[in-house]
N, C-alpha and C positions, 0 to 999 in steps of 0.2 A: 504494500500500500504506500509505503514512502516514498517508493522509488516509483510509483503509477503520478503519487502529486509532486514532486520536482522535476520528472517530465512534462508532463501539461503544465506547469506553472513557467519551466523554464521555456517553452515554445512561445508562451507568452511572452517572456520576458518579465516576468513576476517574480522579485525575490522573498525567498523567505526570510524574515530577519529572528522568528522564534519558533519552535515548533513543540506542542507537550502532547502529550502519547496518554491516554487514561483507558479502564475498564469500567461500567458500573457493578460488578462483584466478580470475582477470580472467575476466570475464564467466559466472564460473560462478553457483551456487546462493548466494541472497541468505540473511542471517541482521539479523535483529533484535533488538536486548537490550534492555528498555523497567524502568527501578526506577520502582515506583509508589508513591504515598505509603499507600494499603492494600492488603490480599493483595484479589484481584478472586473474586467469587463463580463458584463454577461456570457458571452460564449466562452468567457475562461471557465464560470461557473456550472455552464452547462457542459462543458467539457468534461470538469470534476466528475458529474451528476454520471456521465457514461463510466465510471471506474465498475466492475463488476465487483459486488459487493456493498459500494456504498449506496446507504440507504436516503439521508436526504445530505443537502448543504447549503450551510446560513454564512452568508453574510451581512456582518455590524460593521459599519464605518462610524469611527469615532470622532470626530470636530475638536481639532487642539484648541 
């Protein structure tokens, strides 16, 4: 899975500048949090959204 989103993201041209890795209980449903250094264009998102396995993907753009 890591390696499915730093392909699409780098196609994009999308860095990652954090990436944190979680489960909600051992061995359960995986979660990944990625802060990018720009908000990613919709077909980057919908790009994500084609990863087999992933099931949804949110983007939050935060206003410094």
């Amino acid at each position: 899975m890591i390696g499915a989103y730093g392909t699409i993201l780098g196609q994009h041209q999308v860095n990652i500048a954090n990436m944190s890795l979680s489960r909600n209980e051992e061995g359960g449903t995986a979660m990944t949090l990625l802060t990018l250094d720009t908000a990613p264009a919709d077909v980057v998102i919908k790009d994500l959204e084609t990863i087999p396995g992933v099931k949804r993907v949110y983007c939050m753009v935060l206003d410094s």
